[in-house]
C-alpha positions as semicolon CSV with decimal commas, in nm:
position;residue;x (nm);y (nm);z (nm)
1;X;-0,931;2,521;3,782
2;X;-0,635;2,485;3,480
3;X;-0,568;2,776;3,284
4;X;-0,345;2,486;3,063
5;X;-0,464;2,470;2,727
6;X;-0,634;2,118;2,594
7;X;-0,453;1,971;2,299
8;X;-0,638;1,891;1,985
9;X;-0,503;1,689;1,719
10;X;-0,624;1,570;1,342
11;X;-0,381;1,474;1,058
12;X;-0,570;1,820;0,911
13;X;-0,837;2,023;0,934
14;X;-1,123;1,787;0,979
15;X;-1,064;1,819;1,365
16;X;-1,205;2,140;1,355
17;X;-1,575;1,916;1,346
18;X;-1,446;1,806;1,696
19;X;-1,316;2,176;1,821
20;X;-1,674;2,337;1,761
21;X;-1,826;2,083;1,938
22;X;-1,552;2,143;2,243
23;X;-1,558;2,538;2,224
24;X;-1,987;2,483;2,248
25;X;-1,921;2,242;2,547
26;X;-1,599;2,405;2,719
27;X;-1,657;2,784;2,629
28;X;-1,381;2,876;2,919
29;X;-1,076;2,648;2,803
30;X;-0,790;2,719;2,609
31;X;-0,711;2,469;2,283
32;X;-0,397;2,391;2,096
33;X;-0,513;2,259;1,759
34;X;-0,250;2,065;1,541
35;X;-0,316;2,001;1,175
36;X;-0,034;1,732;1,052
37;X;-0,117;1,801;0,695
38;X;0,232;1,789;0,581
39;X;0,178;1,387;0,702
40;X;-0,158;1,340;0,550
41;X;-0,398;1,182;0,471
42;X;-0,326;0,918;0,748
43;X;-0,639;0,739;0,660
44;X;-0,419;0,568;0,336
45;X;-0,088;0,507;0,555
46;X;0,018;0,212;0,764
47;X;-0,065;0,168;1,141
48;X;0,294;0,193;1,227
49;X;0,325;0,516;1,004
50;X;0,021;0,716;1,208
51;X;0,117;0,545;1,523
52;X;0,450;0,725;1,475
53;X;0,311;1,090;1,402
54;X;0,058;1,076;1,662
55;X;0,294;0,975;1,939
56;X;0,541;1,264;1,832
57;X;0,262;1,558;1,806
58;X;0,132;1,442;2,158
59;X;0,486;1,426;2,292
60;X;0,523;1,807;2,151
61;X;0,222;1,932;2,286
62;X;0,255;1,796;2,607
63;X;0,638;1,962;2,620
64;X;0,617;2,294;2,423
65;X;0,258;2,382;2,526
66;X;0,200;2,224;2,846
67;X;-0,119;2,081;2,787
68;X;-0,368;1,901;3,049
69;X;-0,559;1,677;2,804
70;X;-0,566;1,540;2,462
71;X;-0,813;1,527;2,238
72;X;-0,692;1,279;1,918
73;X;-0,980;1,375;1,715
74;X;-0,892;1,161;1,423
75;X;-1,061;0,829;1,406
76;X;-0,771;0,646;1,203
77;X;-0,524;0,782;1,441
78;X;-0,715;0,666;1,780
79;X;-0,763;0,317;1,584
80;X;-0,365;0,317;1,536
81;X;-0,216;0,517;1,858
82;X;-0,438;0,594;2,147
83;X;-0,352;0,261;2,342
84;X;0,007;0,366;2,308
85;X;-0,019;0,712;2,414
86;X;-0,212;0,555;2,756
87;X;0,119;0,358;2,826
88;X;0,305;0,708;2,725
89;X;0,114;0,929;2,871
90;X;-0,024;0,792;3,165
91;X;-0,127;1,088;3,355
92;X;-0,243;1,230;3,085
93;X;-0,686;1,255;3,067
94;X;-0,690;1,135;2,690
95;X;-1,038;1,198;2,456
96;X;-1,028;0,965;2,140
97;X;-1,293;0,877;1,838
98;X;-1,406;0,609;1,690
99;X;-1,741;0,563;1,430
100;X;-2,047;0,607;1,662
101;X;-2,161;0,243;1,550
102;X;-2,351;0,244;1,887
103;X;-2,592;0,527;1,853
104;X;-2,643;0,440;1,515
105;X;-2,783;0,118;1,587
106;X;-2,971;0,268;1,903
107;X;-3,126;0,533;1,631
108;X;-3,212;0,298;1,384
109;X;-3,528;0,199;1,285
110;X;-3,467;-0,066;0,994
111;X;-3,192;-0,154;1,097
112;X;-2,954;-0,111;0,847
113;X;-2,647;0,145;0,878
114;X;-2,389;0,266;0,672
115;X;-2,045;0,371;0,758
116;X;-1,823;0,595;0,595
117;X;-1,468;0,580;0,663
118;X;-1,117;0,606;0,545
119;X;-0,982;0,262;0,466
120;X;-0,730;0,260;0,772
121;X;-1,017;0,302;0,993
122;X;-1,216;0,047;0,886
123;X;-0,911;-0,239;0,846
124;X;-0,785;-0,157;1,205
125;X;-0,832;-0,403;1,435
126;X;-1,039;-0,150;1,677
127;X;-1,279;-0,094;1,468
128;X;-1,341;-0,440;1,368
129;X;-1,370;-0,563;1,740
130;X;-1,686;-0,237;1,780
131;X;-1,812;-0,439;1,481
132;X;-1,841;-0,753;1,577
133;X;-1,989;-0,687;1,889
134;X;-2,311;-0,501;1,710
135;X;-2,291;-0,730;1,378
136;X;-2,625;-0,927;1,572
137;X;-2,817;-0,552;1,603
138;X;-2,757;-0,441;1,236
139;X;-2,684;-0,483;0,928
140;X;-2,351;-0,281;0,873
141;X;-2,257;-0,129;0,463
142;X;-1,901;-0,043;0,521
143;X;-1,763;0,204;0,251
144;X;-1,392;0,334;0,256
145;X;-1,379;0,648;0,091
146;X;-1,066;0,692;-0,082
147;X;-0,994;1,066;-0,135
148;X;-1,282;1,246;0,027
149;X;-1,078;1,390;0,311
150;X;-0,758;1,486;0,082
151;X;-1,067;1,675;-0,117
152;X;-1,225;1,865;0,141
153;X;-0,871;1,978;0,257
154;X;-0,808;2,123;-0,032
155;X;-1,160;2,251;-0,057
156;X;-1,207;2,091;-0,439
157;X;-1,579;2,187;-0,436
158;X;-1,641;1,949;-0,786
159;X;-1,425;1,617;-0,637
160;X;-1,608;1,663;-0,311
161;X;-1,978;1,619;-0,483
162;X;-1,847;1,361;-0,721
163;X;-1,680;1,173;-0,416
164;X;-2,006;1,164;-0,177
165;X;-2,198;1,099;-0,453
166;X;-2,014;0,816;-0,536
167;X;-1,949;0,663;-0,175
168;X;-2,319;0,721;-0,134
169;X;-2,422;0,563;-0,419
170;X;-2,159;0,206;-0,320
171;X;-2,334;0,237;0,047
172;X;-2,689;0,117;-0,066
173;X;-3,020;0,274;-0,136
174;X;-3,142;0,513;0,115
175;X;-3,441;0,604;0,307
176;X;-3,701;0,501;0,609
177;X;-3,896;0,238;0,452
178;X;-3,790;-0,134;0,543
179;X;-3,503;-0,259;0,361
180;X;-3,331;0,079;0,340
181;X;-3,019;0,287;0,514
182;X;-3,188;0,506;0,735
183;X;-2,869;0,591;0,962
184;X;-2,527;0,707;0,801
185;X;-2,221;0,688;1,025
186;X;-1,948;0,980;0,933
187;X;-1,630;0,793;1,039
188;X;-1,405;1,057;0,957
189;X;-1,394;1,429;1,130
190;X;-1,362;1,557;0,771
191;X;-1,752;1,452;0,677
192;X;-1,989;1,640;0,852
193;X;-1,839;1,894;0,672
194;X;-1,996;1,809;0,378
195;X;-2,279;1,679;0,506
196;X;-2,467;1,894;0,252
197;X;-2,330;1,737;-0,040
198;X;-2,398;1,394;0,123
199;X;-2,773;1,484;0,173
200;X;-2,783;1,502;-0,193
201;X;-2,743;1,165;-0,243
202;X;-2,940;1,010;0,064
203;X;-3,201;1,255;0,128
204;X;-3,333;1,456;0,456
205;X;-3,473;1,175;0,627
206;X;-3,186;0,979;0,691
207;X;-3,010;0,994;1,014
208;X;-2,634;1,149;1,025
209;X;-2,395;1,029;1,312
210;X;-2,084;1,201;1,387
211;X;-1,921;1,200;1,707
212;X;-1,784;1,562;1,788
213;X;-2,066;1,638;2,048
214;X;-1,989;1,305;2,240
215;X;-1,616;1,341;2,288
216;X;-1,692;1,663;2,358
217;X;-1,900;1,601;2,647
218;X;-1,634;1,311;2,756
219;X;-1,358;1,569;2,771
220;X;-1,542;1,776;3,018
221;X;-1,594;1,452;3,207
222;X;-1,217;1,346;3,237
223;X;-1,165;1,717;3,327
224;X;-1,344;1,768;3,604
225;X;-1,241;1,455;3,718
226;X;-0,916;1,531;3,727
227;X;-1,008;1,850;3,890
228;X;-0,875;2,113;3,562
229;X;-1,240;2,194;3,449
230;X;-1,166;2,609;3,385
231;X;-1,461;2,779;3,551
232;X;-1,402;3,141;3,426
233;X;-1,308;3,291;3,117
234;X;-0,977;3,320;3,010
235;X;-0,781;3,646;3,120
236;X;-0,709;3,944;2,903
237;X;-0,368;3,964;2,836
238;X;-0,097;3,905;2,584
239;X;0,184;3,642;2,616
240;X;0,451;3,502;2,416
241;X;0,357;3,095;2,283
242;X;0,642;2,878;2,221
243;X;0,725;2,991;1,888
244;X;0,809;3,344;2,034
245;X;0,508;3,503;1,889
246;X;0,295;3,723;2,087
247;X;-0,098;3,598;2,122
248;X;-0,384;3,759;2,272
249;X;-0,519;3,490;2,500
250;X;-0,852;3,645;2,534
251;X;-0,849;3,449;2,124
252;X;-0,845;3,093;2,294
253;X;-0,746;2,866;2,033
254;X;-0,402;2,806;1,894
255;X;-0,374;2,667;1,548
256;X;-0,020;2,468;1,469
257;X;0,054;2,236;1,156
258;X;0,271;2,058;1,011
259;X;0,177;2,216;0,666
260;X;0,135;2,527;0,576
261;X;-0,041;2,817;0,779
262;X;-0,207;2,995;0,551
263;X;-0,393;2,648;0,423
264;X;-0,518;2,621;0,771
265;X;-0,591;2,967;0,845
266;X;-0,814;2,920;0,569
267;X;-0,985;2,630;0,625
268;X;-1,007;2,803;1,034
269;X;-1,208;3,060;0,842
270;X;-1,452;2,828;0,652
271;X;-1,495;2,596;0,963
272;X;-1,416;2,674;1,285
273;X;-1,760;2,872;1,468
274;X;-1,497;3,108;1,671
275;X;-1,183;3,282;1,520
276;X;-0,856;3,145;1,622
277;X;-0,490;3,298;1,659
278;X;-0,305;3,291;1,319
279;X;-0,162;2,960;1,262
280;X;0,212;2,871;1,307
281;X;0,424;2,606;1,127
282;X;0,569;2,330;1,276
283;X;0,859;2,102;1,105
284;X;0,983;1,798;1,246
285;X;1,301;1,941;1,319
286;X;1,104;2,206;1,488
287;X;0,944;1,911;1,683
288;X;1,216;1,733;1,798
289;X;1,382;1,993;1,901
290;X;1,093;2,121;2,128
């Protein structure tokens, strides 16, 4: 057993899909959640650009809050970073996510899937290789969706429905009958969160894919094969985190960003299925000096 927390990383708050499907899985582990939404949305930057944040939030996780694993739980960032952090991290058990293209196609019955994704994700060269190698099982309607992440961050209720109406509408008609999307890939953490406002557009019958419940289930893996699986609850007592603020650990998740804390606080509040310590800021100063 580890009592070290698992890191948890997003460029904001659409991570939190990921961390409610690893609190369900791992109900006794501690999490470090970092929201770089001062750097966001990486899904419109360069490779070299998210490469760069990803590699320093891992590198101050790993030496301010000691953490045992990873969890990059941003698609565009795993597509841009996760083969460097293996070379920089090498002991380090390491959870990334890409578009479940895979169970898609092993869920669909026409045969015809589309995938929503920030542009980054769907231009990296990762994502294009998972492509290729299915392109003979399905027919694949890729749509980047511009804007849809920076919307549900800032929780604009009337850009979110015009946004998935609009990416829905550019991915094809929908529904079970031959011919038709019946299996929608969310290839961003942001969308199941507005999953709701998607179903508008494609109906109840159509199959939604995210991957929070997978990587979830892989992180317990690497875990307990590293021998750091916690087996018991967290213990009761207070203790000081690296910013020199007291937390009650029995409240197992840490929120950090990059932004500011009372934006994710908020969106912890909206999201996340278990309350969470009150979120810190990080700069980079902050960061480089850790």
């Amino acid at each position: 057993m580890s009592d070290r927390p698992v890191g948890v990383f997003d460029s904001g708050i659409g991570g939190f899909s990921v961390l409610n499907a690893l609190q369900a899985e791992l109900p006794n582990e501690r999490f470090v959640y970092f929201a770089d939404t001062a750097h966001a949305p990486y899904g419109e930057r360069g490779d070299d650009y998210v490469a760069a944040r990803t590699r320093a939030v891992t590198r101050h996780l790993v030496d301010a809050h000691d953490i045992k694993a990873m969890v990059v739980a941003c698609n565009t960032a795993t597509a841009a970073a996760i083969h460097l952090l293996r070379v920089d991290h090498a002991a380090l058990p390491l959870v990334g996510v890409e578009p479940a293209l895979k169970p898609a196609v092993a869920i669909s019955r026409t045969r015809r899937i589309a995938v929503l994704a920030t542009r980054g994700t769907l231009a990296s060269a990762k994502f294009n290789a998972l492509l290729a190698s299915l392109a003979a099982q399905a027919d694949f309607s890729l749509v980047p969706c511009d804007g849809l992440a920076a919307a549900i961050e800032a929780n604009d209720a009337a850009g979110i429905a015009s946004l998935c109406a609009r990416y829905a509408a550019a991915a094809g008609t929908f529904g079970i009958a031959a011919g038709k999307v019946d299996t929608l890939v969310l290839g961003c953490t942001h969308y199941p969160f507005v999953a709701e406002q998607l179903r508008a557009s494609t109906g109840a019958e159509v199959h939604y894919i995210d991957t929070g419940a997978p990587v979830a289930q892989q992180t317990r893996r690497l875990l307990a094969a590293s021998q750091q699986l916690a087996v018991s609850a967290t213990r009761q007592e207070d203790t000081a985190d690296a910013t020199g603020t007291t937390r009650d650990r029995t409240r197992t998740t840490l929120l950090l960003t990059s932004g500011h804390s009372s934006q994710l606080d908020a969106a912890a509040s909206r999201w996340l299925l278990r309350s969470a310590a009150p979120a810190a800021v990080f700069s980079a100063a902050a960061m480089a000096a850790a």
